[in-house]
N, C-alpha and C positions, 0 to 999 in steps of 0.2 A: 179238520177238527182235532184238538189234544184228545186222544182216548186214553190217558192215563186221568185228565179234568172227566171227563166221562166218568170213568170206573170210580173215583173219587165222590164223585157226586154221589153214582147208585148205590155203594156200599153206607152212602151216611143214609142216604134215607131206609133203605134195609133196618138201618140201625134203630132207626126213630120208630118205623111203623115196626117193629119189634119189641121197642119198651113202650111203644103206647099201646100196644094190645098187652102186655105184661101190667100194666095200669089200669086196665080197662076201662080205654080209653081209643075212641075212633082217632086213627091216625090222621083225617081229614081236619080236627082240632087244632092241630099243632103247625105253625107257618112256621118255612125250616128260611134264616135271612143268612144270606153270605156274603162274611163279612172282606172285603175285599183292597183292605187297608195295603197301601203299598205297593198294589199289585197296577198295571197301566191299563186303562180302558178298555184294551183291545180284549181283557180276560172274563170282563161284565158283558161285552159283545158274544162271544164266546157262553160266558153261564147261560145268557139269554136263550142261546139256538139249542142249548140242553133243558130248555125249559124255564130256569131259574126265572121267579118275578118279582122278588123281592131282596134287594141290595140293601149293606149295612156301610156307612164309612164311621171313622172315628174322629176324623179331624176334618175342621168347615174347609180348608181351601181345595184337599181332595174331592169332597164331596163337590164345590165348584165347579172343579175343574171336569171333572168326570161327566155331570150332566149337561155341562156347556157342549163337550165333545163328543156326548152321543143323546141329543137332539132327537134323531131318526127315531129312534126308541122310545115309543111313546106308553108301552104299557110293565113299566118298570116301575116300582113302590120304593122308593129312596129312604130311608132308615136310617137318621142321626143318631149316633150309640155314644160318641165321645162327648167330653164334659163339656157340658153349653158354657160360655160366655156373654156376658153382656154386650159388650164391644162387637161383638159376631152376630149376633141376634138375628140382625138382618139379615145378612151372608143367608146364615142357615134356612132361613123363613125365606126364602127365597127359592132355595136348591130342595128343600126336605118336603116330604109329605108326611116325615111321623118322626118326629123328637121324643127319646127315650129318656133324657138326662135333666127334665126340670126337677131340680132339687133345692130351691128356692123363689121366695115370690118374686124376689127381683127379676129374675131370669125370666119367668113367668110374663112379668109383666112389659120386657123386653121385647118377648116374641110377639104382644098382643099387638104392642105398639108396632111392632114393625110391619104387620098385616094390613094391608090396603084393603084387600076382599078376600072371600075364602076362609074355610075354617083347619085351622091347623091340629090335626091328631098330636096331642102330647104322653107323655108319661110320666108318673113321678118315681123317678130314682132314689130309692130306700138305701142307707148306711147300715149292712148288717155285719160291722164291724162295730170294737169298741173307741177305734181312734174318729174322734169328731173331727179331726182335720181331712178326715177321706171325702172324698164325692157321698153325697147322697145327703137325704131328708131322714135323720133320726126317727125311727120308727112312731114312737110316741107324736113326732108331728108329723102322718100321714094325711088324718084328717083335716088338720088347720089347715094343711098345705092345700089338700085336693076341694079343701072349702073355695079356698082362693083361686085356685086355678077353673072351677065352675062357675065363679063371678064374671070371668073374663070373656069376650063376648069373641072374641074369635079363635078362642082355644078350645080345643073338643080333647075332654080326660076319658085316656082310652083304657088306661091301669097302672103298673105298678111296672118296675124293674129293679133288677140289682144284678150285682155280682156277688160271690159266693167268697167268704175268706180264705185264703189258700193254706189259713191253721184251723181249719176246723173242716167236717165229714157235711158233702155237699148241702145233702137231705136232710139237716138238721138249720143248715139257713137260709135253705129254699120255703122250709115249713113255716120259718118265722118270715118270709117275703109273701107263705102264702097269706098268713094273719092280717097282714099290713093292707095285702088285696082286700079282705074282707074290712078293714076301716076305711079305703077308699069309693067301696061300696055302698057303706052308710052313706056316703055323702052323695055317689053319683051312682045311682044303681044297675046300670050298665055298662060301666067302666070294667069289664071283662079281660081286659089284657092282664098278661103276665108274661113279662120278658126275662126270662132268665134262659141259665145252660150254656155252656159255650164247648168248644172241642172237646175238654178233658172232662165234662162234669153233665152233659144234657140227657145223660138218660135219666139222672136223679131228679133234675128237675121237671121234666116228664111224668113223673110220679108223686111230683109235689104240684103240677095243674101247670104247667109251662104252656103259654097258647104259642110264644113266637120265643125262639131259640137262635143264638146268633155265633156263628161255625163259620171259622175262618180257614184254618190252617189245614184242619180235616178234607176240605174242600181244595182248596186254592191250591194247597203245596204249599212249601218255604216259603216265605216274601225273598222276593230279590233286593241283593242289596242297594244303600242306598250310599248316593255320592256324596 
């Protein structure tokens, strides 16, 4: 077993039940997903025998390929964080058990169709930036969005996500992802998730109500290069 992946792992969660008690907040709250972009299966085999049960990938053919090649592993939560495509829809609804990144109906309505049976956990990824060509659903259409995604009958809206702008002080656009939590609310009253925080930024979002937090690098180490 790596025991530097070891010492990695424990100093992050140290980190986490450190700002969620500074929150005041049960550290039990917070599902810590590691994100494992780039890195080869053998290291999610690996997270697993450290405990880890919940994986993030970014991109559909990773996430494929990963859960094709470890099968054996059947109590792992797969977490699609990269921007959905239509074209992918199925790939993804296929390999995921919780898509982070609906930020349109269309996509929405891709994943619905591509569901045979089973209900697929979604998320609606909020733009808390000002360029409307970024990923995500304009805050302002939180609701419409999560109206429509609760019409859909085999999509289950589980909350909100975003990422944090890297021009602006984490915990001021974690606060407005938390606002947007509370308009996806009005609509699905259980819709409790909140994805945010990533390496450089989750203890602020910890403090702004993060339930699932997604830590790659802090975790993982470097990505290995790619050919």
């Amino acid at each position: 077993m790596d025991t530097a992946l070891a010492d990695r792992l424990a100093a992050v969660d140290e980190r986490i039940r450190d700002a969620a008690r500074a929150a005041h907040r049960d550290p039990a709250e917070v599902t810590r997903i590691v994100v494992t972009k780039f890195h080869p299966a053998s290291l999610v085999t690996d997270l697993h025998a450290l405990g880890v049960r919940h994986v993030g990938e970014n991109r559909q053919q990773e996430l494929t390929a990963k859960r094709a090649e470890l099968t054996g592993i059947r109590d792992l939560t797969w977490h699609f964080i990269g921007q959905a495509q239509t074209n992918k829809a199925r790939a993804v609804r296929a390999s995921a058990d919780a898509v982070h990144s609906v930020d349109r109906a269309r996509i929405a309505d891709a994943l619905d169709a591509a569901g045979a049976d089973g209900i697929l956990d979604v998320l609606l990824q909020v733009n808390l930036t000002d360029d409307p060509g970024r990923g995500g659903v304009a805050p302002a259409g939180v609701e419409e969005l999560a109206a429509h995604v609760a019409g859909l009958p085999s999509l289950r809206l589980r909350g909100v996500m975003a990422v944090a702008p890297l021009d602006e002080e984490p915990a001021r656009a974690f606060e407005r992802l938390r606002r947007s939590a509370d308009d996806a609310r009005r609509v699905v009253p259980d819709a409790g998730w909140i994805s945010a925080g990533m390496t450089g930024d989750f203890p602020e979002a910890i403090a702004m109500g993060a339930t699932h937090l997604r830590i790659g690098s802090a975790i993982t180490g470097p990505r290995p290069p790619r050919d």
